[in-house]
Structure formats: structure tokens, C-alpha cells
C-alpha positions in Angstrom: 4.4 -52.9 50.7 2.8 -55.9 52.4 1.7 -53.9 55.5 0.5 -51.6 53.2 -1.8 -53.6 51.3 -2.6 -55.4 54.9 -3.9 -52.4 56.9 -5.8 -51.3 53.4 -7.3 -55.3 54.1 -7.8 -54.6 57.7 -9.3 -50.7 57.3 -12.5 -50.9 54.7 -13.2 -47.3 55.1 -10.0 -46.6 53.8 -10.4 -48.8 51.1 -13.9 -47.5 50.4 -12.8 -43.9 50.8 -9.6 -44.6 47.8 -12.6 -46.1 45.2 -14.5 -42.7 46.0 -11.6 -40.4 45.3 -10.4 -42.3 42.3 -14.4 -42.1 40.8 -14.3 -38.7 41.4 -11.3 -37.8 40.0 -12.4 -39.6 37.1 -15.2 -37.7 36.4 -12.8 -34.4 36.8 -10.8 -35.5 34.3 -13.8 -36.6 32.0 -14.7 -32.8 32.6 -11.7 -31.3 31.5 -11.0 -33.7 29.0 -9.6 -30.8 26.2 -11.9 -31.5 23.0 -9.7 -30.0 20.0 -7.9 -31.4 17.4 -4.5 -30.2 17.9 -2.2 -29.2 21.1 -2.0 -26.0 22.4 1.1 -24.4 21.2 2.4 -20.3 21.6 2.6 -18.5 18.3 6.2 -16.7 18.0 4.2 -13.9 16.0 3.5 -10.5 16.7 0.8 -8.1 15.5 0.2 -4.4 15.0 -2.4 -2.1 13.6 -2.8 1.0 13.3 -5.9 3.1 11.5 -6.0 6.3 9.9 -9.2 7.0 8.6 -8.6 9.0 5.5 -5.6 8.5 4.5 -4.4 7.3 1.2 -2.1 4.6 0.6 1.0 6.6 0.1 0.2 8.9 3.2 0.0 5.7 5.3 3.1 4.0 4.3 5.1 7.5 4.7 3.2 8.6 7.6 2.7 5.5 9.9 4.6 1.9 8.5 8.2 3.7 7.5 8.3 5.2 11.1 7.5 2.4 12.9 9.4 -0.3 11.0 12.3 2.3 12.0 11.3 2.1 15.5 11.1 -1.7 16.2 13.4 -3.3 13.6 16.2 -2.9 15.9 15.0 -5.1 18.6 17.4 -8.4 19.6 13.8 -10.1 19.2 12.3 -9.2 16.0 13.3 -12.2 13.3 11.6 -10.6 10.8 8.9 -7.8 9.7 6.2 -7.9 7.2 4.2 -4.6 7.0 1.0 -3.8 4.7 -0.1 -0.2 4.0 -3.5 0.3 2.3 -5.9 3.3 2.5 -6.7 3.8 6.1 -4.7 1.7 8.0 -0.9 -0.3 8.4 -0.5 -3.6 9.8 2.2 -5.4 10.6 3.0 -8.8 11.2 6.1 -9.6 13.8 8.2 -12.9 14.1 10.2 -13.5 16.9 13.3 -15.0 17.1 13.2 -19.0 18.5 12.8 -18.8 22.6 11.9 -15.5 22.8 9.7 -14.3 25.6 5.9 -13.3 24.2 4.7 -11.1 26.9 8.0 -9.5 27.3 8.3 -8.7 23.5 4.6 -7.7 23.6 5.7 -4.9 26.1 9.3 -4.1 24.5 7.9 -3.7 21.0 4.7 -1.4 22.3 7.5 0.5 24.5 9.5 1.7 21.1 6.4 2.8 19.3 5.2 4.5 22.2 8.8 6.4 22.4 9.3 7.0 18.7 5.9 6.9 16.4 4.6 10.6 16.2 0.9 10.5 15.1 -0.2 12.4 12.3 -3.2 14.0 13.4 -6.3 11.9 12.9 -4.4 8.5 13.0 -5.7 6.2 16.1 -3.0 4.8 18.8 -1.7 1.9 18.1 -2.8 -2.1 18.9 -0.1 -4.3 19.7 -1.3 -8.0 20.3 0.4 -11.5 20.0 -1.6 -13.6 17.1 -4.7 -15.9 18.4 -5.1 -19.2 16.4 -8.3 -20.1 15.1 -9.9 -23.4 14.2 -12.5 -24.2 12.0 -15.6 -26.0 13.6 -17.6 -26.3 10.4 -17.9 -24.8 6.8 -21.1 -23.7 6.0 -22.3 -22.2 2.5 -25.2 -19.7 2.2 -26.5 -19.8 -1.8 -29.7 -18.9 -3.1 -30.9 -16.5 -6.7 -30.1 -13.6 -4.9 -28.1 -10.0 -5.9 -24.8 -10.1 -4.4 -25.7 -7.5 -2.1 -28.6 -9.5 -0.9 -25.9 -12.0 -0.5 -23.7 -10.0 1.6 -26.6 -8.8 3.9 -27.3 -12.3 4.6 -24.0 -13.1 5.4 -22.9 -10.2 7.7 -26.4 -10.7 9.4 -25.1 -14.4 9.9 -21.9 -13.5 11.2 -23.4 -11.0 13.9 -25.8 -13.4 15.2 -23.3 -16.0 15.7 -20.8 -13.8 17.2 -23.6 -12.7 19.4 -24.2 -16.8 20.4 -20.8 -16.8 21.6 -18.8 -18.4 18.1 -15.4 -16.6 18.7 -14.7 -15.3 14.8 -16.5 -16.0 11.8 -14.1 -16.0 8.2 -15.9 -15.8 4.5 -14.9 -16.9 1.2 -16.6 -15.0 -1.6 -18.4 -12.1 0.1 -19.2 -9.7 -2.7 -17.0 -6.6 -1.8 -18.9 -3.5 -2.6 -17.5 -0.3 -4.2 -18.5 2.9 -5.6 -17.8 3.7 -9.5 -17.3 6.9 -10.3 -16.9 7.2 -14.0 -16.5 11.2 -16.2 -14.9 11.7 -19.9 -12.1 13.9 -20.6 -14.3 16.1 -22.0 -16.2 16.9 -19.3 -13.0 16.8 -16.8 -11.6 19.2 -19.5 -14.2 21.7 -19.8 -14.0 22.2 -15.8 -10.6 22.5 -15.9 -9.6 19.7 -13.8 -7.7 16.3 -14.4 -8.5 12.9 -13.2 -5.9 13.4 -10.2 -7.2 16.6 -9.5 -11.0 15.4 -9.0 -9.5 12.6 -7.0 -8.4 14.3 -4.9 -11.2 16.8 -4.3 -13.3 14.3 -4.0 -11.2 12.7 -1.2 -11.0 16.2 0.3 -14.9 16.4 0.4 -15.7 12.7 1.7 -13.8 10.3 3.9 -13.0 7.2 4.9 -16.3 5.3 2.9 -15.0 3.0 0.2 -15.6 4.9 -3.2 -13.6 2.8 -5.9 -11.1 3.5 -7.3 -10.3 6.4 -10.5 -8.0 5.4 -13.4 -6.8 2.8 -14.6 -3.8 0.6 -14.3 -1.1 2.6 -13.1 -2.8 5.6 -13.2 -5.9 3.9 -10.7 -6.2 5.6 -7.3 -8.5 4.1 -4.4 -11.3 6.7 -3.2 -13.0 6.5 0.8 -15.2 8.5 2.4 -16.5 8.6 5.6 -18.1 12.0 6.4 -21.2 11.6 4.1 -23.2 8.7 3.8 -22.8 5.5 2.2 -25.3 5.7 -0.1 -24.8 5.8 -4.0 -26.8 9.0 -3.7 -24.5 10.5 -0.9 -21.6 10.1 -3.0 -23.3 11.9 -5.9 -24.4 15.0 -4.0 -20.6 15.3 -3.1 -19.6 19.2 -4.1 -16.6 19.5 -6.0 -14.5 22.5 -5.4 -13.8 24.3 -9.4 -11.7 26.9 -9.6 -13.1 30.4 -9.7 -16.7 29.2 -8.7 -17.6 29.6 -5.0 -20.2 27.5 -4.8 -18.6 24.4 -6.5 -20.6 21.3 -8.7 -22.4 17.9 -7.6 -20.3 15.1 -8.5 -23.2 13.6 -10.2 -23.8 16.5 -12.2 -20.5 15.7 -14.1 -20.0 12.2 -13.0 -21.8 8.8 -13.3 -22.0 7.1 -9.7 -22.3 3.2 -9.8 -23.2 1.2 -6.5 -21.5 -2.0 -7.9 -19.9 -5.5 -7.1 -15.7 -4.9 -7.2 -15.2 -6.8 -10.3 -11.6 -7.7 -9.2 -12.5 -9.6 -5.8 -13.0 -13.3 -6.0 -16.5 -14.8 -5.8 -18.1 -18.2 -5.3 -21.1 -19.8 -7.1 -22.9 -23.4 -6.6 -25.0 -25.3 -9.4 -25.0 -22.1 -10.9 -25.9 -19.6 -8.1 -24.3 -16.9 -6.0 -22.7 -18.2 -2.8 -20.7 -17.3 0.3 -19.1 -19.4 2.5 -19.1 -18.9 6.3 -17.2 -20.7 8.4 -17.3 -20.4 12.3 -14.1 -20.4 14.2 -13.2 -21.3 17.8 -9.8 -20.2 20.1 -7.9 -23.0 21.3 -9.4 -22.6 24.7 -12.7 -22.9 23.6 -14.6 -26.5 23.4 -15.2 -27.4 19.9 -18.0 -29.6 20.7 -19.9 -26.7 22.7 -19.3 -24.4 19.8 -20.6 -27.3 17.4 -23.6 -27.2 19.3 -24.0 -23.1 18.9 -23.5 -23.6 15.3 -26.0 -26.1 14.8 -29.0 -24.3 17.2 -27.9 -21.3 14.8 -28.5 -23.2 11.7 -31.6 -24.3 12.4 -33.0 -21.0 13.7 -31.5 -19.3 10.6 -33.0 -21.5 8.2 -36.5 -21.1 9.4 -36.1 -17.4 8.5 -34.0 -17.3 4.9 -36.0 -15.7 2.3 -37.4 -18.5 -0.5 -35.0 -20.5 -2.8 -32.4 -19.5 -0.6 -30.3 -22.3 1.3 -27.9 -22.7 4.0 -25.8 -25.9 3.5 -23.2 -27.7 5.6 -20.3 -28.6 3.9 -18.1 -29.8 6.5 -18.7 -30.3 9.9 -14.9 -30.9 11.4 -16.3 -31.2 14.9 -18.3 -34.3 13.6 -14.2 -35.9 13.1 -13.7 -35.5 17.4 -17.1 -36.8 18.4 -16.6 -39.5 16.6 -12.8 -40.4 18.5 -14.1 -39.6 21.6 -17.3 -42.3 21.2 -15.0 -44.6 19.8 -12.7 -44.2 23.0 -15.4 -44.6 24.9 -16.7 -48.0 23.0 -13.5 -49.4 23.0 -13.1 -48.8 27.1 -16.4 -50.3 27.6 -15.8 -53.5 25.6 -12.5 -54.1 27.7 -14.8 -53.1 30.8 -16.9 -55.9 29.5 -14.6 -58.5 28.8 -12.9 -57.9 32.3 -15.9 -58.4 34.2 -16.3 -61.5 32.1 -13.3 -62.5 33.4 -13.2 -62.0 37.0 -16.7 -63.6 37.1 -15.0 -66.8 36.1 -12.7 -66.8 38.4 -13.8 -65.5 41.3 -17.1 -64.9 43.1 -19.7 -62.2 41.6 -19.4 -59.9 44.7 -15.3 -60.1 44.7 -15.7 -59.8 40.8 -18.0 -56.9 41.0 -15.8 -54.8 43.3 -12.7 -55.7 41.8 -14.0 -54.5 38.7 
């Protein structure tokens, strides 16, 4: 140790060479310095999707979830399954056991779907992916005396534009979810021969995959999509129903009232008495939040040079604003004890030992 510290005495440039390495590996780590709130950590969780434009409910859980829950509950693996079927789509959400291998799940689980799932025909191939955590950089809220479906435009246009700066996902609370009312009497329904079930499903027949309400009520409602015509209120009302024993069929909105409307049933948000959305901007554990701060906030001051009058675009939490102000408080607290050594070396020794020592 002592000829160590004697040839380091002896050979400056190999003293002067050490201080160079060690600043530059400072400012390397400085560089990579990870700027998140929490550690990384791997998500035991499993996710699969699968869209069938179309297709009701019923058709999907018979058609697509039964036959793949059959063909992956097997697996050593799999802790636990929890699948969703809704018009036009199943997902499902996959737990692994503790330990287990991601990527090798990944490619067992897509293996037995491959090898077992029969597609009904229209249905699109599968999407197997291990589930990416998001963090929230800020929450923003858009508000202003607007319709809700002014509302929602300004909130899908805000979502586009910041995915298209870079921001990774971007979640809402209280976007106005738009449907199509379609509303007939039994009279009507009668006269044509048809029942409410009946005209459901013709109407299905006629136009799919575009969200079109829902008919009934209670246990008797049924969700409509279309996708073939347009998504207009006046698409849907130019609709031909198939009657029986006409050939040429009748307009929906010749026996049928067609309502572009809010869903009454989805939640909404309002502040100091106004419609409002919240958008909040989202980041991927390898992504910097403080560089995604900084997208969000050049976005927020382009966007609210352009929002129409009396609307606003608030900030109501800025969680990035929590990490800048650790890191600036690391680096305070390093420069006072850089301070106060200085101080101390300069009593006790020279100013040009002091001032390389330090």
C-alpha cells in the first residue's frame, strides 16, 4: 500500500490521469442518473387480445375467450386467468406463478393458442404481450362551456399531438363516451311484424362494428356496432331493414328515431360547474420523466394559445415537479459539504494543496 501511494507521489501523470478518469466517470453517471420515482421491477402479468369486429358479446365469449381459456389454463405457469368478452373483442389478463420465466411464458402461452384457437372467420390473430407499466408525469384538466362532444374532440386532438411529441400513452377520466340511440314503439315494431330482438339483429346484419347503443332495456338491452356505413347519426338512419315479404326493405329512420347522444351510464367530470376531462400523460419506466415533463409543458403552452374562448387547460398535478425538486436538493446538499470541505482544508493546509485535494 505504501509503495502504492509512493509511485502515485513519484508519477504526476498518473496522478493527473486518475482525477481525469474519476471526473469523467462522474459526469457518466450524472448522465445516466435514472430520473423516476420508483425501481424498475418485471410484472408477472400476461396479456392477450383478440378483436372481432362484429361480433356480439355472446359470439365472442363462445367463439374466442371459452377456446382459449381452454387452451392455456393448463400451463405449469399460468397462476391465474381473468378474461373480458365485450362486443368486438376478448382480452385477457395472465398471472404467472412466482419465478416464472416472462419471455419464455410469452412464447409458451402464444405456442398453445397458435395450436388450438380456430378463428372464426373475420376475427383478427391474436396479440400476446407481457404488461408495460406506466407512470403518471402530470394531471392535466381540459374544461371550458363546451358540448361534450366538443369536449371529447379537444381531448382526442390532445392526446394525438402529444403522442405525436413523443409522451408514451395518454389515460382520461371523464371523456364523454358517444353512442347511438335508436328508439321505435311497439306499435310500429308490431305493424312490421318484427320484435325488438328481431330489428336488433337486422340492424347488426346491415351495419358493423360502429358503436350504435344499445336496444332494450335491463335484461332485455342488447349493444348495437356498426362499422360498414358511416358514423354519422344520419348513416345509421339510412340503414335498410330487411321486412319480410318486401324486397326492397325500410330506412331505419323511417320507423325509428336515431339520437347522436352522450351514454348516460358512463361517468363524467365537471369543475366550478363546467364540463371537464382529465388528461394525464404517461411515461414507460425507461423513459426520463423529466424529458417527458418538458414535452408536456412545450405542449401546454402551444395548446393553450390555440383553445377556443372560455375554454382552459389547467395543471392539476405536476408529479415530475416531486423529482426535480430531490434531485436539486441532492445537489444543494453536495455542494454545501463541498463548501464546507474546502473551508476546511484551507485552514489547514495551503490553498494550492487545499485546492487539489478538494
Amino acid at each position: 500500500m505504501i509503495s502504492f501511494v509512493h509511485m502515485f507521489a513519484k508519477h504526476r501523470v498518473a496522478a493527473n490521469l486518475l482525477m481525469v478518469i474519476m471526473i469523467i466517470a462522474g459526469f457518466i453517471g450524472v448522465d445516466r442518473l435514472r430520473t423516476q420515482f420508483f425501481p424498475s421491477f418485471e410484472l408477472d402479468i400476461i396479456t392477450v387480445s383478440v378483436a372481432w369486429p362484429g361480433a356480439t358479446a355472446e359470439d365472442v365469449q363462445e367463439g374466442l375467450t371459452v377456446p382459449i381459456e381452454n387452451a392455456i389454463e393448463e400451463l405449469a405457469v399460468i397462476d391465474s386467468i381473468d378474461a373480458t368478452s365485450q362486443f368486438g373483442s376478448a382480452s385477457f389478463r395472465i398471472e404467472l406463478v412466482d419465478g416464472a420465466n416472462l419471455s419464455q411464458a410469452l412464447d409458451d402461452i402464444s405456442q398453445r393458442i397458435d395450436q388450438n384457437l380456430t378463428l372464426p372467420e373475420g376475427a383478427e390473430d391474436p396479440m400476446v404481450s407481457s404488461l408495460t407499466r406506466y407512470e403518471d408525469i402530470s394531471n392535466l384538466l381540459i374544461t371550458g362551456p363546451l358540448t361534450p362532444f366538443e369536449l371529447q374532440k379537444l381531448a382526442l386532438k390532445a392526446e394525438q399531438e402529444l403522442l405525436a411529441r413523443g409522451i408514451r400513452k395518454v389515460d382520461f377520466r371523464g371523456l364523454p363516451t358517444r353512442e347511438m340511440q335508436i328508439e321505435t314503439s311497439a306499435e310500429t315494431l308490431a305493424s312490421l311484424g318484427l320484435t325488438l330482438d328481431m330489428l336488433a339483429d337486422r340492424i347488426l346484419t346491415q351495419a358493423r362494428d360502429l358503436p350504435a347503443g344499445t336496444a332494450g332495456r335491463d335484461d332485455g338491452e342488447r349493444q348495437l356496432r356498426s362499422l360498414e356505413q358511416g358514423r354519422s347519426q344520419t348513416d345509421i338512419a339510412n340503414t335498410i331493414i330487411a321486412l319480410d315479404g318486401s324486397p326492397v326493405g325500410m330506412r331505419l329512420g323511417s320507423i325509428a328515431t336515431v339520437r347522436d347522444r352522450v351514454d348516460p351510464k358512463a361517468p363524467y367530470l365537471t369543475y366550478q360547474g363546467q364540463s371537464a376531462v382529465e388528461i394525464i400523460p404517461q411515461r414507460t419506466e425507461n423513459d426520463s420523466t423529466l424529458e417527458m415533463a418538458e414535452i408536456t409543458n412545450q405542449w401546454l403552452t402551444e395548446a393553450r394559445a390555440q383553445l377556443p374562448e372560455g375554454t382552459e387547460l389547467i395543471v392539476l398535478d405536476e408529479r415530475w415537479q416531486y423529482l426535480d425538486d430531490r434531485i436539486n436538493l441532492l445537489l444543494e446538499n453536495g455542494l454545501t459539504g463541498l463548501l464546507f470541505v474546502v473551508i476546511i482544508l484551507y485552514l489547514f493546509l495551503n490553498q494550492r494543496v487545499a485546492f487539489w485535494v478538494t
